[in-house]
C-alpha positions as CSV (number, residue, x, y, z in Angstrom):
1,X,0.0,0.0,0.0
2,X,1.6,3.2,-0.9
3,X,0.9,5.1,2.5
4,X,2.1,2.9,5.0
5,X,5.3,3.5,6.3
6,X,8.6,2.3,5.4
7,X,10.4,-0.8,6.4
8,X,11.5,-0.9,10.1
9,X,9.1,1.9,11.2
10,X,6.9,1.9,14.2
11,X,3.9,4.5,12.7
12,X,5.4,7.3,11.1
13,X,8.1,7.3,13.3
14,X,11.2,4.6,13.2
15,X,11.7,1.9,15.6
16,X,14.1,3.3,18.6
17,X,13.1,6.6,18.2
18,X,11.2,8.2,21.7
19,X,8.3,9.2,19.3
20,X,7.8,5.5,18.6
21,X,8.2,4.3,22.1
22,X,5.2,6.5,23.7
23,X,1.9,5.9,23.6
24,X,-0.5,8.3,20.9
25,X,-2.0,10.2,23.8
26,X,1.6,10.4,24.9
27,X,2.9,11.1,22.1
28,X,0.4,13.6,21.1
29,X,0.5,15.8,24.6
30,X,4.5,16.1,23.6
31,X,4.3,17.5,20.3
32,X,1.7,20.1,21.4
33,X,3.8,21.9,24.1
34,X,5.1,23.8,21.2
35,X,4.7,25.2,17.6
36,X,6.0,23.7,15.3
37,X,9.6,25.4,13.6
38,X,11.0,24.5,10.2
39,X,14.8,24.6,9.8
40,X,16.7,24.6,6.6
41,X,19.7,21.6,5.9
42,X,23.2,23.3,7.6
43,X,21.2,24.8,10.4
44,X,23.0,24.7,13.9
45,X,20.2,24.0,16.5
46,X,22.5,24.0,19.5
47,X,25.9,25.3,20.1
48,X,28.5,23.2,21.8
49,X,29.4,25.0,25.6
50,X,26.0,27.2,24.8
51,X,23.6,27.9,27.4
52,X,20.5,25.2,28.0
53,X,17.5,26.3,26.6
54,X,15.3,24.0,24.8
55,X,15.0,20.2,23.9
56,X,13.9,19.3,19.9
57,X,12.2,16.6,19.1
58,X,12.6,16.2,15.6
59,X,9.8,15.8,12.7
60,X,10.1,15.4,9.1
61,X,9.1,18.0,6.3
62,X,6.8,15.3,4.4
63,X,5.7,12.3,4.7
64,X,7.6,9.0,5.0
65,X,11.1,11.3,4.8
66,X,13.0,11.6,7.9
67,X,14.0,14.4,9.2
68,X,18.3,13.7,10.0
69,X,20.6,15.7,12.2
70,X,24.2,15.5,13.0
71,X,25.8,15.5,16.4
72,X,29.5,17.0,16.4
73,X,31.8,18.0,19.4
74,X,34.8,19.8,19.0
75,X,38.3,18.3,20.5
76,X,40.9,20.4,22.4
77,X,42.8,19.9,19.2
78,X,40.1,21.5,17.2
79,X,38.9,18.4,14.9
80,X,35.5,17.5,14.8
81,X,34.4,14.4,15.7
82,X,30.9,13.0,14.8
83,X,29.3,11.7,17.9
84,X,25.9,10.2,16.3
85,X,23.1,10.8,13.8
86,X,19.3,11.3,14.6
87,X,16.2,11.1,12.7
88,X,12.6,12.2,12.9
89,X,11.2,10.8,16.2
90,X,14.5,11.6,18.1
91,X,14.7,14.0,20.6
92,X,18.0,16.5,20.8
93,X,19.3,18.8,23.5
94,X,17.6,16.6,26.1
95,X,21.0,15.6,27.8
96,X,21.9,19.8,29.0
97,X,18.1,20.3,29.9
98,X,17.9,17.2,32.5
99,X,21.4,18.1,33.8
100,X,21.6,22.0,33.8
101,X,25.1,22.2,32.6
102,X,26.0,23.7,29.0
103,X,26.0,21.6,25.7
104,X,28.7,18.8,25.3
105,X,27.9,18.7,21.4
106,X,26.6,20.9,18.6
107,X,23.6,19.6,16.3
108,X,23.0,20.7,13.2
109,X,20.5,19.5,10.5
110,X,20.9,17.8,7.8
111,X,17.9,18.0,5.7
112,X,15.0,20.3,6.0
113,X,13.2,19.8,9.3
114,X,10.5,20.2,11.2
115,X,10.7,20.5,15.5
């Protein structure tokens, strides 16, 4: 059927993700604490060492496309090491909120995205 989702997916949103392990009301009562942003691909959402203020959970553009950041930290030596990749369902920035201390990594999207 050409509207059901992709191989590997729980819903809309794939298997792993914290989208796809809540429940609908759940998941529902999460996505409407905020509006809903749209971010162009090579736009930093968090700053590595930047001040906490806000968690992302992230949303594709369409349907059945992803929406796919990157997770970077800088080294004392300056290089730039990728720490991980998340995709629509995953939640971002979740790490500084919970323990109050500045970001360890920088995040920056990949594709167009929704949060």
């Amino acid at each position: 059927m050409p509207n059901e989702p992709t191989l590997g997916t729980a819903g809309p949103w794939p298997v792993g993700t914290l989208l796809a392990r809540l429940g609908e009301a759940a998941r529902q009562d999460l996505l409407s604490l905020s509006p809903e942003r749209r971010f162009a691909a090579e736009t930093r959402l968090l700053d590595q060492g930047g001040d906490v203020g806000c968690v992302y959970v992230l949303k594709a553009t369409r349907p059945l496309a992803s929406a796919c950041v990157k997770v970077t930290a800088s080294l004392p030596n300056g290089t730039e090491s990728l720490l991980g990749i998340r995709v629509s369902g995953d939640a971002v920035g979740e790490l500084g909120a919970i323990r109050g201390s500045p970001r360890t990594a920088t995040v920056t999207t990949c594709s167009s995205s929704h949060t």
